[in-house]
Every structure is written in structure tokens, then in C-alpha cells.
N, C-alpha and C positions, 0 to 999 in steps of 0.2 A: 551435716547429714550427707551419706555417700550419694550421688545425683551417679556416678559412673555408669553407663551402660555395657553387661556382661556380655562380652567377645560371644561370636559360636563358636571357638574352639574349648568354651567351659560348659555349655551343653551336654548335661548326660539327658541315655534315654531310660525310663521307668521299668525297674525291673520286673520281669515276665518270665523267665525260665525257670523250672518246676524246682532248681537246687536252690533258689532262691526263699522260696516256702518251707522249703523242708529244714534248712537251715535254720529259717526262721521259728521254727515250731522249736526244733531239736533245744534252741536257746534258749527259749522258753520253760519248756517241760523241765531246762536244769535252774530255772530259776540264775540264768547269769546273764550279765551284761559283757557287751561288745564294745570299743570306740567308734567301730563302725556307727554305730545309732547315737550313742553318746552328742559324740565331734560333727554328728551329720557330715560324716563322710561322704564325699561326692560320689567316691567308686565302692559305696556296699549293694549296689547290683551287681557290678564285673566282680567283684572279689567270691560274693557268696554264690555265685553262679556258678565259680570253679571251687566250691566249697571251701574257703578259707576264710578266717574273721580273724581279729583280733582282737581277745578275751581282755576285758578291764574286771579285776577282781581289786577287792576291800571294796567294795561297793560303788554306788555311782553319782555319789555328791565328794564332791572338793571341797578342802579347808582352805582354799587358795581362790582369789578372786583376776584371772588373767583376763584380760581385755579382748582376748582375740580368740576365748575358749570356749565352745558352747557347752561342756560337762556344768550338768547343774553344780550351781555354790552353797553352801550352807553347815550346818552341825549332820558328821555322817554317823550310819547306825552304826552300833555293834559289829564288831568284826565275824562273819558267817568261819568257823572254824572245820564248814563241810568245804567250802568253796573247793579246797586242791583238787579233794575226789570229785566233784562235780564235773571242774573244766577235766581232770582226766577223763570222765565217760563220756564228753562231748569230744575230746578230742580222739577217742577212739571210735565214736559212732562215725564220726567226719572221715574217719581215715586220713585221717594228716601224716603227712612225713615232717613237715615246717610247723612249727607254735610260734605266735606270738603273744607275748603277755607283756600285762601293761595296769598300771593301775592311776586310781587317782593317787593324790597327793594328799599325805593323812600326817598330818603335821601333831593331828589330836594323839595320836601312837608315840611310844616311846623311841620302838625301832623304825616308824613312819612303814610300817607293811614289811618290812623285808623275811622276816619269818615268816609270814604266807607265802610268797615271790619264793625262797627256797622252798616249801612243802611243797609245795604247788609244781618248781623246776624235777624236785629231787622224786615226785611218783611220777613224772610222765618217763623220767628216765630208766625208774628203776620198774616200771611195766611196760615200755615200749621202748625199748633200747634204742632202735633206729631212729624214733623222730628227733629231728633235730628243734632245739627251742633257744630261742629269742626273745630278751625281754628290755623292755622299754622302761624304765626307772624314773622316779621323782629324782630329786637331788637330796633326800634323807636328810635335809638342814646341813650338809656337809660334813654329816659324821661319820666318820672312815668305819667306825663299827658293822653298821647294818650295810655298806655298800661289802664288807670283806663277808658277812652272810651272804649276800645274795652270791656273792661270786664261790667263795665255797663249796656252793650246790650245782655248778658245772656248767651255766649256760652256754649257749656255745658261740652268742653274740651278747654285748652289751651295749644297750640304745639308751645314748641320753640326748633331749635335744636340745640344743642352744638357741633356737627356737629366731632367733632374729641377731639385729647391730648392736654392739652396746649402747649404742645414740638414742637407739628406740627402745631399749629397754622401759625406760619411765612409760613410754605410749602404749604398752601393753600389762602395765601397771606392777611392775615389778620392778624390785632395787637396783642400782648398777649392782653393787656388790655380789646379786646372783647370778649374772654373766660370767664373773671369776669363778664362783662356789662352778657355775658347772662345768666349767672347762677343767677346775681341779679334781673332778667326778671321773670323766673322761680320762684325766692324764694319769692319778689312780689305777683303776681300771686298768688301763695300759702299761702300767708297769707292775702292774700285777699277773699280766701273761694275756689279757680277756683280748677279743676282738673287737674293737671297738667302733661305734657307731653314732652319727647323729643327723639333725634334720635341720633347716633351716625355710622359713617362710619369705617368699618375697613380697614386693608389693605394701608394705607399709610406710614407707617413702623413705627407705635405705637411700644412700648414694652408693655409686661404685664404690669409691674409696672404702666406705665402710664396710661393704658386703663384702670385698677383696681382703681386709683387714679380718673381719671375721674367721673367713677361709683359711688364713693365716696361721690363727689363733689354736681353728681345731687341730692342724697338723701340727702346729709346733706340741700341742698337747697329747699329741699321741691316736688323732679320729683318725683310722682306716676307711671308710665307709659312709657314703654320704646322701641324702637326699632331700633334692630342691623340690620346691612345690609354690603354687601361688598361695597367696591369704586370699581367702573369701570368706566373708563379712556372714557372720551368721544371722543375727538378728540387727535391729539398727540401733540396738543397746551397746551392737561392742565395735570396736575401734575400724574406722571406716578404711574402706581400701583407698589408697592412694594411686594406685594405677594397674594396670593388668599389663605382665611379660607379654611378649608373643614367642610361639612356640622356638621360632629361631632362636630366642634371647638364652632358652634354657639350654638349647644346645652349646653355644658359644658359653654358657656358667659351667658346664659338664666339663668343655674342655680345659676352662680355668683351673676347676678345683683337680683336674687329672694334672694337669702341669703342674702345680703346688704340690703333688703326692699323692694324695687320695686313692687309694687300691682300686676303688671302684664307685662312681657315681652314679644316680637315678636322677632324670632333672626332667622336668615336665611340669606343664598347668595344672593338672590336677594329681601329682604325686604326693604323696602322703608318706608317713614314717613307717609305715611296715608294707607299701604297696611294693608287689612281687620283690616282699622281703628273700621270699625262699633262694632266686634266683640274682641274688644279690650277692649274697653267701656261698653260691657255689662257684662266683667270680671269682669271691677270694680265692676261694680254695684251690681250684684250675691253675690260677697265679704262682701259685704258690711251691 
């Protein structure tokens, strides 16, 4: 049992600003889910306050049982074939320039969702020219098939996450073997032209050596884009935190993974995989 007592620099405060409601309704009324609410995300007050979420479509139960995930597990429904137009009229009421998309992990699908993930990419494109869209990928069981759909449809970022050390893979109850599958997701990806992206948790009792290795692993495979964030413990059903960074530690990881390569990192306590994704992307792009 985790006994750890949560630092206050993991302290958010309850969201109250009126974008926060509306948001909320708006997601509603489309009948879609967020990771925001999912992940219990720490920052869906600060995100939806400045009007931005990120859309989890094929629904909101996982055929994957991760240790450190709070997306409900179990047999998911039917694939909603409105969902694309949906999150499009959400993302037009929002007035987004930035999408993020992102789905469970649907192992039950042939293509594991990648033909929604294109529907879905290919109308925000083709009715909102301008916004730019980012989407956050399962690892499709490593079939190059459904990862060359999604990419096809033009995103303009592609987010896989590596999610931790290969050491700890087993502690978040996943094979080694999908450490590799997702780095070969990644290195794909990247030599297929895409922008590539991923995320990594701390705090589940990495050592350096590992988490350096890691780092490693996504540049040599091709990751431009990266962001740390700590693990916190959702329920005390899933795999307990081993310790909390302090905010200097993420600084001194930021600089690691910029020395290794990395175009651009986000590294903080409570950073998440698509937190101020938008201005992630424009890093690149400045760079460039």
C-alpha cells in the first residue's frame, strides 16, 4: 500500500471558471469522452478553463489492463460510426486551432480504431483547414497497416507513449516485448516523414540508469518531442508510487533529454501527454 505523503507542489485547485462548465456541458450534449475525466487528469481545470481537452474516441473502456491507468477495463461497445462528426462539432464550437485525439486501446478491432483516428483526422482537416491536430495512438498490436492509415490522413503530430523503463514494464503490467513494439511504432512513424512524439512517467521506481536508457532508446528511434510528468496513483488498486520528483529534478530531466536530441521537451509534476501540446508544436516548428 502507497503510505507516501503528496508534496504541495501536486496540489491543484477545483475548478470554478465559467469555461470550465461550458466545456463540460458542450461534451456532453456530444455524447464524447475526454482523457481528461477518463486518466483523472490533474490539469482538467487549467486545460478546460482555456478551452482545450483531449477527445478519447472508440469509446471509454480499454481491452488492456495497465497498472497505472485509470480508463475503465473491460469488453467495449460497438464502435459509434458518428463519433468523427461529433468531436468535429465539438471542436468547432471550442474553437480550437490545436486537436488532440486519442483513443483507448481496442485490441477487439481488426485495425484496433485506426479508421476512426483517420475519419475523425481527415473532417477536421478537410472543414477546418487551419486547426492543427495531434493524435495520441495505441500501438495497433504493431501492425504497420493501421499505424500507415492513421498517418495517411495527415496528422500533423504523432503521439505514442513509452510510458516508463523497460525494467518496469512487468510493474505496470505489460510485456517487455511492448517496450520494443512501441519504440518500433515511433521509429516507423519517423521514417515515414510524421512528427513524432512521446510521454514518459516518473516515479515508479525507474533508476537513472534506466530512465537515461529510455531517453536513449526514443532518439535513437526517431522521438522529436517529449514529455515528463510524475505518476500519481489513481486508485489503491493500481501500482503505487514509489517516490515524487521535485520540481528541480524535472528541470535537470528537460535538460538531459535536450542534450540527447529531443527538438523540444515539457517536464514537470503534473505534465501530461498532450499538456500545452499546442505550444509544443509550435517549438518545433520556430526550430525548424
Amino acid at each position: 500500500m502507497n503510505h507516501l505523503k503528496k508534496p504541495d507542489w501536486l496540489k491543484v485547485k477545483l475548478p470554478s471558471h465559467e469555461n470550465y462548465f461550458q466545456v463540460a456541458e458542450l461534451l456532453k450534449a456530444g455524447g464524447l469522452h475526454t482523457i481528461c475525466q477518463s486518466a483523472h487528469c490533474p490539469n482538467i481545470g487549467e486545460c478546460w478553463e482555456r478551452k482545450t481537452a483531449t477527445f478519447l474516441i472508440l469509446g471509454d473502456i480499454c481491452t488492456r489492463n495497465c497498472a497505472f491507468c485509470a480508463v475503465n477495463k473491460g469488453k467495449p461497445q460497438p464502435v459509434n460510426d458518428q463519433e468523427p462528426e461529433a468531436v468535429l462539432q465539438a471542436v468547432r464550437k471550442m474553437e480550437l486551432r490545436y486537436v488532440v485525439i486519442t483513443s483507448v486501446t481496442r485490441d477487439d478491432l481488426p485495425d484496433g480504431g485506426a479508421s476512426i483516428f483517420a475519419r475523425t483526422i481527415k473532417i477536421i482537416k478537410e472543414n477546418l483547414p487551419d486547426t492543427k491536430v495531434e493524435v495520441l495512438i495505441p500501438d495497433f498490436q504493431g501492425k504497420e497497416g493501421p499505424l500507415q492509415t492513421v498517418l495517411e490522413a495527415g496528422p500533423d503530430v504523432l503521439n505514442h507513449n513509452l510510458e516508463t523503463t523497460l525494467s518496469l514494464y512487468p510493474k505496470i503490467n505489460r510485456p517487455a516485448a511492448n517496450y520494443y513494439r512501441s519504440l518500433q511504432v515511433l521509429n516507423r512513424a519517423s521514417q515515414l516523414g510524421a512528427i513524432t512524439k512521446s510521454g514518459l512517467m516518473v516515479g515508479l521506481g525507474e533508476t537513472e540508469v534506466d530512465l537515461k536508457q529510455a531517453l536513449i532508446d526514443l532518439r535513437e528511434n526517431g522521438c522529436q518531442l517529449l514529455t515528463i510528468g510524475q505518476y500519481l496513483q489513481p486508485s489503491p488498486h493500481h501500482a503505487p508510487v514509489a517516490r515524487y520528483y521535485h520540481p528541480e529534478e524535472f528541470i535537470r530531466l528537460r535538460q538531459l533529454a535536450l542534450e540527447l536530441g529531443f527538438k523540444e521537451v515539457v517536464s514537470g509534476p503534473l505534465v501530461r501527454s498532450s499538456y500545452f501540446a499546442d505550444q509544443l508544436f509550435k517549438s518545433i516548428r520556430s526550430n525548424n
